[in-house]
Phi, psi and omega in degrees: 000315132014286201277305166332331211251312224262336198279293186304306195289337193282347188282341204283282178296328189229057149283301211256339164325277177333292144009282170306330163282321192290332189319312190299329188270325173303317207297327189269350136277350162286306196314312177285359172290297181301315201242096160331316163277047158270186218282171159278348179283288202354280188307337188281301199292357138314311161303291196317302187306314183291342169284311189288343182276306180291326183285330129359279178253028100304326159275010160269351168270338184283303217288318165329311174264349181283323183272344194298150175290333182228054198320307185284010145285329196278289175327284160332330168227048102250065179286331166290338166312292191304329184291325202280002192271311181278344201266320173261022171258022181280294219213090194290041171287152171275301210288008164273342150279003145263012155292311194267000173293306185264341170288002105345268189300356182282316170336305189268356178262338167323335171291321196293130176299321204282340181263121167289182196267359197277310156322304191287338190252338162330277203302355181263345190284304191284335180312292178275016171266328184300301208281319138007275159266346172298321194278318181293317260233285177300320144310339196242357185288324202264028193251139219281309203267034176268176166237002199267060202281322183280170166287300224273268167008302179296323218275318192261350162304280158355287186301329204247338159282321193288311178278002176071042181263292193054056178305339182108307183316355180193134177212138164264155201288310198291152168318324172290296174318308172315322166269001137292283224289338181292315200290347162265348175299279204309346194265331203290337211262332159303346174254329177283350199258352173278289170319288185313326184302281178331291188324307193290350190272310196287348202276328205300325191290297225274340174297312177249072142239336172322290199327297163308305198292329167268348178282338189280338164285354173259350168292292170326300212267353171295304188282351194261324175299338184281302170323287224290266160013260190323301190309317198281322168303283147047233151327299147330307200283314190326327192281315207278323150349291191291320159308297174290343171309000000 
């Protein structure tokens, strides 16, 4: 119960550390995508902020697993933790760290009690049309048959695969770019399918709470007609009283 506790608090203390790191990791993964002509010391110190940010939560899931009361259970239902922990030491890639960057934080922020859901899919919304289009944008800029030249071409590619519209006016050429593109249909149609979900719960909660609220007036006006009732009787035996009298 102990370790547990010691488990809970550490997650407790380095929710908004991580929070900051991963932000420090957007800006640094984005600047050398938008500004392509930076400097190189720039670009090395992207790598760096982006190595020191997965190294980062990677050592918070082993302090994570040092404290669980039940490390192979602990292992065992985060297994996606672990993975997005193991996946850029595979393949020294930007975009496997910043695959495995959000599938982090989407991890550690599902522990927060404090986040509703309706936050967590806002931040999962703007989280992948950003990352998204930063991710299509470094693959697809340099490629001879691509159209995907801009920021603002990743941005509105990005918006129209995540809602599954898809005009077609941008597309991607590369293998890669496609498999960002799958990976957003599906999470765009997975995020739509929680927000719809969310709505019917809200509509289903405000119908029987409607739901209750008449019934109990209608129990109050069922018990106040008894109430009437019992009094009119009453009234009645009192009346007959008084006449023999």
């Amino acid at each position: 119960m102990q370790q547990q506790s010691a488990q809970l608090r550490w997650e407790h203390h380095t929710q908004r550390p991580l929070f900051g790191l991963a932000l420090a990791f957007a800006v640094a993964y984005a600047v050398p995508i938008v500004r392509p002509d930076a400097d190189r010391d720039v670009v090395e110190l992207c790598t760096v902020v982006e190595w020191v940010v997965w190294a980062a939560f990677a050592l918070d899931y082993g302090v994570r697993l040092a404290l669980a009361p039940h490390r192979r259970a602990f292992i065992r239902t985060h297994w996606l933790d672990l993975g997005a922990v193991l996946l850029p030491m595979l393949q020294p890639m930007r975009l496997l760290r910043l695959v495995s960057t959000l599938l982090l934080v989407g991890q550690r922020a599902r522990m927060a009690s404090q986040i509703r859901l309706t936050t967590y899919v806002v931040g999962a919304v703007v989280g992948l049309l950003m990352f998204g289009s930063l991710a299509v944008l470094s693959v697809e800029r340099d490629s001879p048959h691509g159209n995907i030249r801009t920021l603002g071409d990743a941005v509105w590619w990005s918006f129209t695969t995540m809602t599954t519209v898809g005009y077609g006016d941008h597309a991607p050429t590369t293998g890669l770019g496609r498999m960002l593109a799958v990976g957003l249909m599906l999470s765009g149609i997975a995020l739509l399918g929680v927000v719809t979900a969310n709505i019917a719960a809200w509509f289903i909660a405000r119908f029987e709470k409607d739901d209750i609220e008449e019934r109990r007036q209608t129990e109050a006006i069922r018990e106040l007609t008894e109430e009437v009732r019992a009094l009119r009787g009453e009234l009645a035996e009192l009346k007959g009283t008084l006449v023999e009298r």
